[in-house]
VOGU-3710 file (C-alpha; in Angstrom, 3 decimals, decimal comma):
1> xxxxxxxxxx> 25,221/173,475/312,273  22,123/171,088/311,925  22,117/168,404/313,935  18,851/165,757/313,988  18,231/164,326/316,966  15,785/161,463/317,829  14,126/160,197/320,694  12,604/156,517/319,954  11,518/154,663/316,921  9,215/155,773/314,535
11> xxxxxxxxxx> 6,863/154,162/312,151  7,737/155,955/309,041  4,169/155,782/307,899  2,837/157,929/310,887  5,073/160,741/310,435  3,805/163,616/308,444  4,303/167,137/310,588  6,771/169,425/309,854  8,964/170,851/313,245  8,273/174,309/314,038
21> xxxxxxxxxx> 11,947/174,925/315,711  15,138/172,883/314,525  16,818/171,192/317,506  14,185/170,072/319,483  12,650/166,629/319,405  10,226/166,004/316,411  6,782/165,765/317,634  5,499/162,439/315,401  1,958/162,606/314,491  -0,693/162,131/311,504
31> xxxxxxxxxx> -2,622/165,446/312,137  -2,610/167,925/309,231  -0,344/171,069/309,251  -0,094/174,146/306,969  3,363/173,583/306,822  3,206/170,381/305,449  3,902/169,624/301,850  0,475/168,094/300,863  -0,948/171,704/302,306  1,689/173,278/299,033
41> xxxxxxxxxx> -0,161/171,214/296,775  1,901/168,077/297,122  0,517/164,575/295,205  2,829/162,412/296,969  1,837/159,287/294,291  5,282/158,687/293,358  4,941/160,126/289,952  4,359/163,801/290,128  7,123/166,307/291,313  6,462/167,669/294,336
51> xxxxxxxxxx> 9,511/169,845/294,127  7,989/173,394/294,430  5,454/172,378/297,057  8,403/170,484/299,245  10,381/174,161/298,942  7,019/175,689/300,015  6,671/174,082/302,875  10,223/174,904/303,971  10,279/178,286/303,528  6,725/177,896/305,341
61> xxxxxxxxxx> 8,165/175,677/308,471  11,604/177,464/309,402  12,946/174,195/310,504  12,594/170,547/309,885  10,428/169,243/307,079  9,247/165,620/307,389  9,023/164,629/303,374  6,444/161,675/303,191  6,130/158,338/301,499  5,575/158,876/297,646
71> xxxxxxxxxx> 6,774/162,399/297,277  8,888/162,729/294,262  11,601/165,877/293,829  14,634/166,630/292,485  17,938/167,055/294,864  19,900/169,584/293,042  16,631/171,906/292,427  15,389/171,701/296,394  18,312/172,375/297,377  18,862/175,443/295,558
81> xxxxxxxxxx> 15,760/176,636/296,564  15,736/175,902/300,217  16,108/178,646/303,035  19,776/178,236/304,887  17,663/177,300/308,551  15,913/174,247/306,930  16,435/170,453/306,748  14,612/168,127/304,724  14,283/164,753/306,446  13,091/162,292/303,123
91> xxxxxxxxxx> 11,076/159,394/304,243  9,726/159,157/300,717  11,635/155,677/299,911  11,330/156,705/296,390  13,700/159,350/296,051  16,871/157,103/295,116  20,853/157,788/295,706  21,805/155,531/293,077  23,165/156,135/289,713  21,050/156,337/286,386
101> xxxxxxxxxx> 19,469/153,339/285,788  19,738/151,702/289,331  17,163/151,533/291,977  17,377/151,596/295,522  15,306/152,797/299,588  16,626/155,668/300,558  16,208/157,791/303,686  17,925/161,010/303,294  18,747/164,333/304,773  19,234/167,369/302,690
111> xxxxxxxxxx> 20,371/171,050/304,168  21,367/174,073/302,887  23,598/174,681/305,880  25,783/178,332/306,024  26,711/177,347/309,824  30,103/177,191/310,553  29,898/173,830/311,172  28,181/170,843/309,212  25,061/169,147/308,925  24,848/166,170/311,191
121> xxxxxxxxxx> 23,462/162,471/312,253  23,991/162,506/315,897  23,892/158,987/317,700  23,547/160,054/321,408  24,364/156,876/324,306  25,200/157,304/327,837  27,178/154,123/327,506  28,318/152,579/323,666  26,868/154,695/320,997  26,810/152,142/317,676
131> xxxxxxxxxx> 26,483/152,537/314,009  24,749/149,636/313,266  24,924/148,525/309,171  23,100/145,194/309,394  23,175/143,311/306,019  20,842/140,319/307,099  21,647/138,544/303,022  17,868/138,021/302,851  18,115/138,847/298,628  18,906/136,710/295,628
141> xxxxxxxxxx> 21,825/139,117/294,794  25,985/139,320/295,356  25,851/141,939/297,389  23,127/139,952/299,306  25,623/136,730/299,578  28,958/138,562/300,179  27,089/140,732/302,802  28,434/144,016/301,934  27,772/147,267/303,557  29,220/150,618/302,560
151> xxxxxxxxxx> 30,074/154,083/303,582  29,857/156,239/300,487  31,654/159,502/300,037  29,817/161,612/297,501  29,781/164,923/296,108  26,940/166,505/294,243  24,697/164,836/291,668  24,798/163,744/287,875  23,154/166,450/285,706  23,580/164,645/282,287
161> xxxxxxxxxx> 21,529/161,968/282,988  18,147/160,717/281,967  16,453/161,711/284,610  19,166/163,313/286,168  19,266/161,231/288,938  22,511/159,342/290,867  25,308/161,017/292,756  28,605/161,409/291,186  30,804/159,200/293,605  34,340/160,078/294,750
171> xxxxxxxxxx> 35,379/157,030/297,430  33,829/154,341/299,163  34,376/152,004/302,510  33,574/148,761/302,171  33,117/145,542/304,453  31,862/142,133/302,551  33,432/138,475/301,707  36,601/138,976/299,184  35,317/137,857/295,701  36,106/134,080/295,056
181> xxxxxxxxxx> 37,481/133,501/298,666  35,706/132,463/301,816  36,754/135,362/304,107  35,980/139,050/304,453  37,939/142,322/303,997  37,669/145,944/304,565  38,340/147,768/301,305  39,004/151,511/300,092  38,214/152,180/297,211  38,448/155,175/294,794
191> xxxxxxxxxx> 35,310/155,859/292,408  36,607/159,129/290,992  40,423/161,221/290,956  40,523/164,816/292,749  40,283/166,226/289,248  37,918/165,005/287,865  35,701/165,872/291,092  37,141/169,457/291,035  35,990/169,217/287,309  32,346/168,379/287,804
201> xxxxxxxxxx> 32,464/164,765/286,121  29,425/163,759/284,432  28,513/160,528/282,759  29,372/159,139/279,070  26,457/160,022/277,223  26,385/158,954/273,441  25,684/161,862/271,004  27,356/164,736/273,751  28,716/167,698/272,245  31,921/168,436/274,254
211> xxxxxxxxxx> 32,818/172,427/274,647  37,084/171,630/274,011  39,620/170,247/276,127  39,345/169,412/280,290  36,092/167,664/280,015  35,716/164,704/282,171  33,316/161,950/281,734  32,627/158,671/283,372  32,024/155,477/281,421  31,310/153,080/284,778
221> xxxxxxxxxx> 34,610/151,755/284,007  37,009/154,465/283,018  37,108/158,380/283,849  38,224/160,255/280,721  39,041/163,830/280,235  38,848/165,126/276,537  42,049/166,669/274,918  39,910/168,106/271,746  36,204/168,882/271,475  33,520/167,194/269,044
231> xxxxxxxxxx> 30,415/164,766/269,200  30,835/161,622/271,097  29,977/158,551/269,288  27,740/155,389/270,177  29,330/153,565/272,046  31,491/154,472/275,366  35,389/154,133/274,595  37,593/151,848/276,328  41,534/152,469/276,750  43,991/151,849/279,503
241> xxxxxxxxxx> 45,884/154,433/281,799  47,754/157,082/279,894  46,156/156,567/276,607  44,418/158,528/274,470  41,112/156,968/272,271  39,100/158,678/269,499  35,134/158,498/269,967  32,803/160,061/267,049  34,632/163,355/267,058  36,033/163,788/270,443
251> xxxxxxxxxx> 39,630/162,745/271,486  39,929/161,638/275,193  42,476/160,420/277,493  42,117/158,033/280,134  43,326/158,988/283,628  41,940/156,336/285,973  39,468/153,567/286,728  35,855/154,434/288,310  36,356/151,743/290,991  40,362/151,430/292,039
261> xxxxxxxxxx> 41,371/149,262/295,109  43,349/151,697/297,432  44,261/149,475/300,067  42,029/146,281/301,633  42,740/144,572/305,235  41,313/140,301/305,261  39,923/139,192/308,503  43,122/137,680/309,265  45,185/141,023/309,193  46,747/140,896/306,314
271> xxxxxxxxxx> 46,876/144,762/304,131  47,135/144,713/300,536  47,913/147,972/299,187  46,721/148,953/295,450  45,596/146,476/292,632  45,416/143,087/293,226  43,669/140,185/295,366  44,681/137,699/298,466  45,217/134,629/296,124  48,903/134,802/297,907
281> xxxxxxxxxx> 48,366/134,098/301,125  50,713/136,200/303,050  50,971/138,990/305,252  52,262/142,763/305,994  53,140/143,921/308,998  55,238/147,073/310,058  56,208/147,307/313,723  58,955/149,518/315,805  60,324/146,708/318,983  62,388/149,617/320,307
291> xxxxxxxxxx> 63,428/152,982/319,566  64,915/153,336/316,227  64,449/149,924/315,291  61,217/149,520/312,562  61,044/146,415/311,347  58,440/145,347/308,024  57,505/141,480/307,425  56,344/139,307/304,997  55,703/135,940/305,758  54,036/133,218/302,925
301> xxxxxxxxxx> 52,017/129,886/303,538  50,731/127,513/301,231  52,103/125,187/298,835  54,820/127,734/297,145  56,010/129,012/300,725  57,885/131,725/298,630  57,941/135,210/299,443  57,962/137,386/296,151  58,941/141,379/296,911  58,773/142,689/292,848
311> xxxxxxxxxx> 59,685/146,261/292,171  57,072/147,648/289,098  58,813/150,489/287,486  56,836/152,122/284,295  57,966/154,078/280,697  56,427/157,350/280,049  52,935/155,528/278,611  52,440/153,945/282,109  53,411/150,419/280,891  55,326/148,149/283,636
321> xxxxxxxxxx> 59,107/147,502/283,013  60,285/144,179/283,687  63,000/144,473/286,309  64,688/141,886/288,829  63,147/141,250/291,876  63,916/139,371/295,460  62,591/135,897/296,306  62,607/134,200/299,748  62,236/130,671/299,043  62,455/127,727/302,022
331> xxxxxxxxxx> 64,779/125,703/299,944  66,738/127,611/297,901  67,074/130,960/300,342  67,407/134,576/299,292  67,681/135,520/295,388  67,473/137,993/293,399  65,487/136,568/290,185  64,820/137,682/286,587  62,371/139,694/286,203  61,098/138,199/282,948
341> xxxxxxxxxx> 60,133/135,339/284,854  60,430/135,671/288,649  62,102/132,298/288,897  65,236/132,458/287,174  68,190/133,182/289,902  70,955/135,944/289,148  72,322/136,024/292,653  71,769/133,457/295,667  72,101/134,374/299,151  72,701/131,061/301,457
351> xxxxxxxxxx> 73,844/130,497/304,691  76,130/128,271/304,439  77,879/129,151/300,608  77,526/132,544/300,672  76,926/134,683/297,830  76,163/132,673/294,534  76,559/134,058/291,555  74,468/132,789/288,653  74,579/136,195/286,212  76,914/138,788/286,003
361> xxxxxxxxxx> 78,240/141,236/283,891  80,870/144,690/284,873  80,697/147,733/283,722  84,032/149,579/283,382  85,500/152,595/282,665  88,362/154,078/281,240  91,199/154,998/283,669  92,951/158,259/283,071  96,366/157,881/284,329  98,079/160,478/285,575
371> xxxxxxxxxx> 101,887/161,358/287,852  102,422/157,868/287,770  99,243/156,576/289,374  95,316/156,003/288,617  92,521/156,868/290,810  90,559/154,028/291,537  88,044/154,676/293,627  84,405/153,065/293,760  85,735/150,399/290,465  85,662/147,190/289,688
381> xxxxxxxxxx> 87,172/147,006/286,234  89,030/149,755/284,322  90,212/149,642/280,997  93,581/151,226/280,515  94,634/152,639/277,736  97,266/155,348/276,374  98,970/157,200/273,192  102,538/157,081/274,476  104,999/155,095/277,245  103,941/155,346/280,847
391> xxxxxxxxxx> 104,661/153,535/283,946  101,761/153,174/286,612  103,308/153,099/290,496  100,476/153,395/292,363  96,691/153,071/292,523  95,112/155,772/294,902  91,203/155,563/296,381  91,017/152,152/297,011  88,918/150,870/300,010  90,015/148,019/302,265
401> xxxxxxxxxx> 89,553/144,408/300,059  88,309/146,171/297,220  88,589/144,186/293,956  90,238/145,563/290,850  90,583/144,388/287,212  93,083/146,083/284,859  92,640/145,498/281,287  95,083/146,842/278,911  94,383/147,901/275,482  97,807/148,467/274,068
411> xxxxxxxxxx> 101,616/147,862/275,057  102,280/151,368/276,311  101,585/150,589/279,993  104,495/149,634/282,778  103,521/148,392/286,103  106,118/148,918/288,498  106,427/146,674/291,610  106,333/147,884/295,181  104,791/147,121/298,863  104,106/150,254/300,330
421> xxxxxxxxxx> 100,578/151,971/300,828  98,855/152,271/297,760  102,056/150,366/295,411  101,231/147,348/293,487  103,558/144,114/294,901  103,526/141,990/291,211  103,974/138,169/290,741  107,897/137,257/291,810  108,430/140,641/292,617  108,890/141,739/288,832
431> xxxxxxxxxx> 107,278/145,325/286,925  104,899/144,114/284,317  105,245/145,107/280,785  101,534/145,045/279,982  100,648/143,436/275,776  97,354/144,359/274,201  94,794/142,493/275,978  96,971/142,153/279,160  94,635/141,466/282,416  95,348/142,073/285,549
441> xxxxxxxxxx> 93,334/140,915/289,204  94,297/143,274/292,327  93,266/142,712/295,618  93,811/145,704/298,226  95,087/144,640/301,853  93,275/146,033/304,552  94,975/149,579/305,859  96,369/147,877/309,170  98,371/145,362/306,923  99,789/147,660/305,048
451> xxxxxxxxxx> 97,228/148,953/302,213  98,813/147,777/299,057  97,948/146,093/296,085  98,234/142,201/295,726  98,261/140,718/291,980  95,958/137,568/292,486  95,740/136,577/288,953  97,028/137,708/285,604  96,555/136,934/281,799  98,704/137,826/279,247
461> x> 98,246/137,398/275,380
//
């Protein structure tokens, strides 16, 4: 493991020695050393690469190598060529960790650690030890104004580009002021899937000949893996999740966005989970009062005071499916609404009428009678139907107040009368000689009263 440890604040234009032994405290001078990087041959004038001399010097040093202001080199080739027991501490400011095109300070570490363990930044305290990220929104910028800070989770560099500069980001933790709202939020955010990391993801370049399929590429805004080989054209593609888009020769397929909200928490606790933004003012909270008893809120404010839970199923191509969803509304109670247009009621839930219903349709199915009797169990409406004379006795399967329509398709059907468990006790006591188009409304009596079948209504044609 490497692990950097400082003593007091440095001037970063007074450092210049290299440590002789990793782990002790760096000795912070001006005086000349052989292991330095200017005694390789190093310019340090910002333009010329100073890779080979920077290497130099570690192999030279055995430990910690102080990179000063103005030396230029390249990550990916230092690192390859540096010894496993060095660390390269870059105070060069001019070595960026942005992506192609972007500039940026930087004060890096870079090892080539085979330790068990990791390369680290310790912050040693007796008492509080803090990581301070102080955005003090002294620049004419939005990151400036919104006061963002970031941790950034990356993994290797960009070898495609330009200059072949930038670090191919996979996630990144941010605090700042929510876009178009006047407080802050923590955010998650994804910058790249698992497989296109695992896949070595490079950027859109225009003019790229792809090897074949599995490919990925990042346009800033989309990460695309290519189903065929080919050129790429001049201009990045655009497409939207699951489909595929032709550019010059190459066919790719999207699989996700380069910058994807994972989850964000406001300063006033409230979590939003995925795509989206705070316009609704509400908030999420899960919380267990007792053993076995987890409870999940959602409360609203504002002008609408509605709550609005939507369920977002999607088709094979990744498109949302319109589906009903539940409202909470202050003056109209519980619903379930269309999900066309989230407004539209199909069934009300109020505490004083009940259940309202607005929409409603019942499936049926056919019965199958058999020994004089029908099960009926988990149905609503059945439609009965048969090739020859029969006479129905008794309804088995039924659950205490269940419901049941009969609706006869021909005359061949006989209901007989009766009060015991499971018979059907007709209108005055009478069988039923059931027409085509005969209906039929049962209600079961609870089992303590008896169990049988009461005719509430009936409609013969």
């Amino acid at each position: 493991m490497k692990m950097l440890r400082f003593a007091a604040a440095f001037g970063i234009a007074s450092v210049a020695v290299i440590a002789s032994s990793p782990g002790f405290t760096v000795p912070f001078t001006s005086e000349q050393s052989s292991s330095q990087p200017a005694a390789h041959g190093a310019r340090c004038d910002g333009s010329t690469d100073d890779t080979v001399a920077i290497a130099a010097a570690a192999r030279s040093a055995t430990g910690l190598v102080i990179v000063p202001s103005g030396c230029l080199f390249s990550r990916t080739t230092l690192l390859s060529q540096l010894p496993p027991d060095a660390i390269i501490l870059d105070l060069s400011i001019i070595n960026g960790f942005a992506s192609e095109g972007e500039t940026t300070k930087s004060l890096g570490v870079l090892s080539k650690d085979s330790a068990t363990n990791d390369t680290q930044w310790l912050i040693g305290s007796g008492h509080h030890p803090v990581l301070n990220l102080n955005n003090f929104g002294a620049s004419d910028t939005d990151s400036s104004s919104a006061r963002r800070a970031s941790l950034l989770w990356s993994v290797g560099d960009f070898l495609n580009g330009a200059s072949k500069t930038g670090y191919r980001g996979a996630g990144i933790l941010q605090f700042g002021r929510e876009t178009g709202r006047q407080d802050w939020s923590l955010s998650l955010r994804s910058l790249a899937p698992w497989r296109a990391i695992a896949g070595g993801y490079e950027m859109w370049a225009p003019g790229e000949r792809i090897a074949g399929p599995g490919v990925f590429r990042s346009t800033g805004q989309a990460m695309l893996v290519s189903a065929t080989g080919g050129v790429t054209g001049r201009a990045a593609p655009a497409a939207s999740y699951g489909q595929t888009v032709a550019d010059g020769t190459v066919t790719w397929r999207f699989i996700d966005s380069t910058d994807r909200s994972i989850m964000r928490i406001s300063e006033e606790g409230r979590v939003l989970f995925g795509l989206g933004d705070f316009s609704a003012t509400f908030r999420h909270k899960v919380s267990l009062f007792q053993p076995g008893n987890n409870v999940s809120e959602w409360a609203a404010s504002g002008p609408s005071g509605d709550v609005l839970s939507k369920l977002l199923p999607t088709d094979r191509l990744g498109t949302e499916v319109a589906v009903p969803a539940l409202r909470a509304s202050a003056t109209s109670g519980l619903s379930v609404v269309d999900g066309r247009d989230y407004a539209t009621p199909i069934v009300q839930f109020d505490s004083s009428r009940g259940l309202v219903v607005t929409q409603m349709s019942v499936t049926g199915a056919t019965a199958k009678v058999g020994s004089g009797s029908i099960n009926v169990t988990g149905q609503s409406l059945l439609f009965v139907a048969s090739n020859s004379k029969q006479t129905i006795e008794r309804l088995l399967g039924g659950n205490d107040g269940q419901v049941l329509t009969l609706h006869f398709l021909d005359g061949n059907s006989v209901l007989a009368n009766g009060i015991a468990r499971d018979r059907i006790h007709l209108q005055d006591g009478q069988a039923l000689a059931a027409t085509t188009d005969t209906v039929l409304v049962l209600r079961r009596l609870p089992s303590d009263l008896g169990g049988r079948w009461v005719e509430t209504g009936r409609s013969v044609k």
